[in-house]
N, C-alpha and C positions, 0 to 999 in steps of 0.2 A: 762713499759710493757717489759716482757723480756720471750722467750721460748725456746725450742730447736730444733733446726731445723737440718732435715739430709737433705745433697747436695749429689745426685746422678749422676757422671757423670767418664766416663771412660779416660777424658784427664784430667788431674792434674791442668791446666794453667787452666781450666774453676774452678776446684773445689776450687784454690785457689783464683779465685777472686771475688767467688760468698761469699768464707770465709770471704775475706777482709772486702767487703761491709757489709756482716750482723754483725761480729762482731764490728765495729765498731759504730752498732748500737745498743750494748750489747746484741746482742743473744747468747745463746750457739750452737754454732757446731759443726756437726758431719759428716764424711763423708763415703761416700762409693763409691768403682773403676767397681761395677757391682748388675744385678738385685740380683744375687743369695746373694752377700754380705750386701745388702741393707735389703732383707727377713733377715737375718738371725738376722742384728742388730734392727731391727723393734720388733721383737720374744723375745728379750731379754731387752730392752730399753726402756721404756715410751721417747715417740715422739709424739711431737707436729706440725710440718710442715714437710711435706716428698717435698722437689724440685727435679723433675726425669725427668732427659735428656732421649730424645724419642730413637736417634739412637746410639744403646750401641750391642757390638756383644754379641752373644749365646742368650741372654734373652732382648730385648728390652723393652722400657719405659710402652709401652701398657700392655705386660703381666707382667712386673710388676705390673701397677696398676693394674689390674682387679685381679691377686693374692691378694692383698692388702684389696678392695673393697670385696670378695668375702668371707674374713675369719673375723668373726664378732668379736675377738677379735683386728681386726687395719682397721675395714671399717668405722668406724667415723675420722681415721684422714685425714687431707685435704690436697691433693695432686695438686700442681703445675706441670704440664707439662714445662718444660725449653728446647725449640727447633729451631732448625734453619730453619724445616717445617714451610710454609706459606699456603699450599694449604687448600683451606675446609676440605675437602678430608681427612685432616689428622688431624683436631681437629674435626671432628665428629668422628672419632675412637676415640680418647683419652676421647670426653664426653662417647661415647658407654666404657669404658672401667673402666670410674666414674670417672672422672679428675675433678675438682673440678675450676682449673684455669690454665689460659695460662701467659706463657711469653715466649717473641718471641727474640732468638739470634740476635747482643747483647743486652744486657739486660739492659735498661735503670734502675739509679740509681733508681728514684723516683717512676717508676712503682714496682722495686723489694719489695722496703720496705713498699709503701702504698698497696700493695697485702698481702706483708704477715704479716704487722699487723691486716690486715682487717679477716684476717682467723686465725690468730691467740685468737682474738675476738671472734670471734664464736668457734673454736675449746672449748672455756673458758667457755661458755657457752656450748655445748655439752656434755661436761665433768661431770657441774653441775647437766643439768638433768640424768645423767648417774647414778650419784652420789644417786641423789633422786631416781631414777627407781628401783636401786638396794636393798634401802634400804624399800621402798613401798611393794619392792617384800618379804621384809624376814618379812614384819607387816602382809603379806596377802591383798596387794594391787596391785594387778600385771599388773593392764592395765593405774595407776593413772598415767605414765610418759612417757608410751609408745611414743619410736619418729615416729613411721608408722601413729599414729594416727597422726602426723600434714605434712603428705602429701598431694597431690590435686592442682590444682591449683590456683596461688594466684592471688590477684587483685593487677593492676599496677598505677597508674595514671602517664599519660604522661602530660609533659607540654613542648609543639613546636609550635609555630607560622607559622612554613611552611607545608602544607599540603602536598605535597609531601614526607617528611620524616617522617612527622605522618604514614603515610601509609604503606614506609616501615618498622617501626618498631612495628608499630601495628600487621601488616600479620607475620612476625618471632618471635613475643612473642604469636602469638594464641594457638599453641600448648602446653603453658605451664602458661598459663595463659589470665584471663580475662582483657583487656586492656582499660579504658576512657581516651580520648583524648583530649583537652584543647586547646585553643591559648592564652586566658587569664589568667596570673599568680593569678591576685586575685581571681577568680574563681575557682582557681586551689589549692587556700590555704584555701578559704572559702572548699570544699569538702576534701581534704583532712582530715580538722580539723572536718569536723561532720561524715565521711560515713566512712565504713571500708577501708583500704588500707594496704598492706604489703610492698608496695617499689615508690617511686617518684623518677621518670626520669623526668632531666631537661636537656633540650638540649641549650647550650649557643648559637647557632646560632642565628642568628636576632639581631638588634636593636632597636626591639619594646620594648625591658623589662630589665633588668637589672639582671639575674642568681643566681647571688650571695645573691643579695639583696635577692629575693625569698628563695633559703637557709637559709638566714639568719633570716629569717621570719618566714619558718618551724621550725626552732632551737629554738625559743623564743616560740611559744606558747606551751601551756602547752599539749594539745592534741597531738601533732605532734612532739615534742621533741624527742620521741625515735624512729618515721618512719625513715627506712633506705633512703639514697639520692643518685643517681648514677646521674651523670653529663656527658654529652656526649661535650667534645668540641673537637676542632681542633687542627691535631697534631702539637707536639712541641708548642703549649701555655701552656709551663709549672711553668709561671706566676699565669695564672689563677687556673690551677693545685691544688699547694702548697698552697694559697689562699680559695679556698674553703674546700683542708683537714682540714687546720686552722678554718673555721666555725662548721667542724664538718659534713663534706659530706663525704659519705661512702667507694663510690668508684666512679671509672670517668673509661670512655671509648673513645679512638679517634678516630676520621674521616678521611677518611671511615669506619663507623661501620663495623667489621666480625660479620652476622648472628649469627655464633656460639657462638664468645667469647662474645656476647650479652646475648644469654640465658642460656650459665654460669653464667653470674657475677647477672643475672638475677636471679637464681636460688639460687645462695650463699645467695644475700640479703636476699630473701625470706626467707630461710632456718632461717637465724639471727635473723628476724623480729619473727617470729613463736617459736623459743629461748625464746626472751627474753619475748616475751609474753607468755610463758608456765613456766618458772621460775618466773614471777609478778603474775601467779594464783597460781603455787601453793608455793608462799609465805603467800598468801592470807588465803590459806587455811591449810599452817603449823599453823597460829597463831589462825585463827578457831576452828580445833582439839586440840589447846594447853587450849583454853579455853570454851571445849565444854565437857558433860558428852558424851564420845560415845556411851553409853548404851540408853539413854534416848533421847539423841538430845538436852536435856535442857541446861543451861549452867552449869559448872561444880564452884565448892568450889573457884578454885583461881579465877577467874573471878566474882563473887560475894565479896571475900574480898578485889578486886576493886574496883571493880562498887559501892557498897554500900558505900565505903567513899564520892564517889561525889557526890551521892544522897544525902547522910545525909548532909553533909557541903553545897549543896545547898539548900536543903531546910531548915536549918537554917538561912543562910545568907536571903533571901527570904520569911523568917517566915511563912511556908508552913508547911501541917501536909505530916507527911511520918508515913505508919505503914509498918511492917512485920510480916506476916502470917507461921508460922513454923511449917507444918503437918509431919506424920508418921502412916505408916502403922500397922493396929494393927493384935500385932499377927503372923508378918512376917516371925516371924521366924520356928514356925508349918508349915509355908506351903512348904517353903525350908525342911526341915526334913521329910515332912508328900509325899511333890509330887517331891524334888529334885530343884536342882539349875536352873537348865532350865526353869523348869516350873514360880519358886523364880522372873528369865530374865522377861520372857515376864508381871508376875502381876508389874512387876517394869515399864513396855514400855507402858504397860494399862494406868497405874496411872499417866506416864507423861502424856499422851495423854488426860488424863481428865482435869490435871491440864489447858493445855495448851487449852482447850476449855473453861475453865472459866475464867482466867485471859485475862486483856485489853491491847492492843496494846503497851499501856505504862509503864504495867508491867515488871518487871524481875522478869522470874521462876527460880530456877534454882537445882538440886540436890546437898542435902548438905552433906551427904555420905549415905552409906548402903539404909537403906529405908527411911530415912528424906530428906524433900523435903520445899524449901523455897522461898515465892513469896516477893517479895518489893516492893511494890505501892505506886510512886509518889502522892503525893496530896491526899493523903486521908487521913481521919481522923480513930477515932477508930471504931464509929458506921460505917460508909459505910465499913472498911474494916470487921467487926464483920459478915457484911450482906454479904458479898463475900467470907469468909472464912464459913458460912453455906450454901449458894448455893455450893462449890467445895465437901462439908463433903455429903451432902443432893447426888449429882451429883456419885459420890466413892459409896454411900450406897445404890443408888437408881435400878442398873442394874448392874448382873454378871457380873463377867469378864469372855469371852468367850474364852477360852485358848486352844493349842497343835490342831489348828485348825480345830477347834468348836467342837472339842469330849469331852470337859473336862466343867466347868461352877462353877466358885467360889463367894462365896460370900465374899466382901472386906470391911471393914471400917477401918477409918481415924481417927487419934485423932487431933485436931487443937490448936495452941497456936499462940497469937494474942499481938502485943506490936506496939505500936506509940510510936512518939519523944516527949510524955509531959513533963513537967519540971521534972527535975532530971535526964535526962537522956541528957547528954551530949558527946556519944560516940558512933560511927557505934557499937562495939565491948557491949557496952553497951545496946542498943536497942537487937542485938540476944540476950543477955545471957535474957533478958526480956521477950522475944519470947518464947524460950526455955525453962525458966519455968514456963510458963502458958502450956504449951503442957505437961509437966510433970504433972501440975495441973490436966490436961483432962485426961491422964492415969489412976494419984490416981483417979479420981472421976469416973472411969468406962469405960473406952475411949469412942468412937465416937462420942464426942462433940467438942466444942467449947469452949476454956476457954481464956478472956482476962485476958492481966497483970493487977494488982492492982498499978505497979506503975507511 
């Protein structure tokens, strides 16, 4: 992992040793001696970690960030506050001004670097859906990546053995979220792994349970593998620390908890969590669109000259009948000419829709271009698919198509060509062209029928 990080701080002796530390854990950096010089290089720079010392003359750390935060070409980057303030007092300004995380003068090695690769993570993901929102927005998609929409508060699960500190941290995380409380680790893995959650806090206090072990337990199932984990131990056990980054826990907080820098690091998770679950949907749903007709909803041509090899070759190996149904529109092209392409749209979103009310559960329909339309049904033979392919012709011919919202009233029919895997046909590629001229067949003879292959 490696990013660029800018060190904001107006003594030299700090910027240089906050250099030392990150580069020698190959980051690139960059620095600057004031807020105005920090704007300027941010303006000009892709930056990924802004680190800003709070008390800097003329322009301090807060209106830095809240400049930063305010101009929505540099309000996604994540901004570490690096201060020798300890008061409340003065990390709720820096959260009011959208600081993202604390570190507290000096600056311990192992908080520096498990902080900012932790945001560096999420910066990475920020970036992506950036990536996708922008480009959603130039398809005419413009709300499908939006990050406002995964605001709100999230749900936490605590897991603490001491009722006492349940309680405080239950009351300082209600404002920002919904909080279940636990003293049972298994309990606490059994819900995690079935109910929704966006971040586990495990408090290594006690002797009841084993922390780690529980981490490591979230890490393994498959459910819970990508829940974010903040670990609350005791300061200077930076044993356990290094240990638990090593399992793959997120972030860690010590004791005594600050309110504040709890529902920061609080909020960060969250934020990550809510990431990467919006980049796994719409991964989900690039590869949908990739194999979907958008016009129709049906599936589209390359997903069919998929799908159809493992139909065929299973039902070969399985000595099962498979037929294909290959209808079209007759005529389609007068009504494009005669009412226009629009009109052309909707008898084309009519006719999926009819389709897709006659075929079975275990069918695939799918549009095979222009006005041809193609179903594949597992397990059947020629007469039942013959009889399914005159119920969809019977269905297309039997009631208008009610179009331009019900001013308009077409009459439509369908020509059908019909092919199974009987012998001689030993090819997905084989079965369509089969299809295909039996539908040719149904045009010479008149269209709107029905015509199976001969071979």
């Amino acid at each position: 992992m490696t990013a660029r990080i800018l060190v904001v701080d107006d003594v030299p002796a700090n910027v240089t040793l906050l250099e030392a530390r990150l580069i020698a854990e190959y980051f690139e950096v960059l620095s600057a001696s004031s807020g105005p010089q920090a704007l300027d290089i941010v303006a000009s720079t892709p930056v990924d970690i802004i680190l800003l010392d709070v008390m800097m003359p003329g322009m301090d750390g807060f209106e830095v960030c809240a400049r930063l935060k305010a101009d929505p070409q540099t309000a996604h980057i994540p901004v570490v506050m690096v201060t020798a303030l300890d008061q409340p007092a003065d990390r709720v300004q820096g959260l009011k001004a959208g600081a993202d995380d604390f570190l507290t003068k000096p600056v311990n090695d192992l908080q520096l670097v498990s902080r900012v690769k932790s945001l560096v993570r999420l910066k990475t993901l920020s970036d992506e859906l950036r990536i996708r929102a922008e480009t959603a927005r130039k398809i005419g998609v413009d709300d499908a990546f939006r990050l406002d929409l995964m605001d709100g508060p999230g749900r936490v699960l605590l897991v603490d053995n001491r009722a006492a500190s349940q309680e405080r941290i239950v009351r300082t995380l209600k404002p920002v979220a919904e909080v279940d409380a636990l003293s049972d680790p298994q309990a606490a893995l059994f819900q995690a792994a079935e109910s929704p959650v966006d971040l586990v806090i495990v408090n290594a206090a006690g002797d009841e349970y084993d922390p780690l072990r529980l981490c490591a337990q979230l890490r393994l199932l498959e459910r819970t593998r990508f829940l974010p984990l903040l670990l609350v131990t005791d300061t200077g056990d930076e044993d356990m620390v290094i240990r638990a980054l090593d399992l793959g826990v997120n972030d860690y907080i010590m004791r005594p908890v600050d309110p504040n820098e709890l529902v920061a690091r609080t909020l960060t998770q969250i934020k990550r969590k809510r990431y990467n679950d919006r980049l796994r949907a719409s991964l989900s749903q690039t590869i949908e669109l990739a194999v979907t007709d958008g016009l129709t909803g049906l599936s589209n041509r390359r997903y069919l000259d998929s799908h159809l090899k493992t139909l065929f070759n299973r039902a070969a190996s399985r000595m099962r009948p498979l037929s294909v149904c290959m209808t079209d529109i007759d005529r389609f092209k007068q009504v494009n000419d005669t009412y226009g392409h629009d009109t052309g749209d909707e008898v084309l979103r009519e006719f999926a829709r009819r389709i897709r009310s006659t075929v079975r559960g275990a069918d695939l329909a799918c549009r095979y271009g222009g006005e041809e339309f193609v179903v594949v049904m597992p397990d059947t033979d020629a007469a039942a698919a013959a009889a399914i392919a005159e119920r969809l012709r019977a269905i297309i011919e039997g009631e208008p198509f009610v179009l331009n919202q019900g001013t308009q009233r077409l009459s439509i029919t369908a020509s059908i060509g019909i092919a199974s895997n009987a012998s001689g046909i030993d090819t997905p590629e084989h079965l369509l062209k089969q299809a295909d001229r039996a539908l040719y067949a149904a045009k010479l003879a008149g269209r709107n029928r029905v015509v199976a292959s001969a071979a």
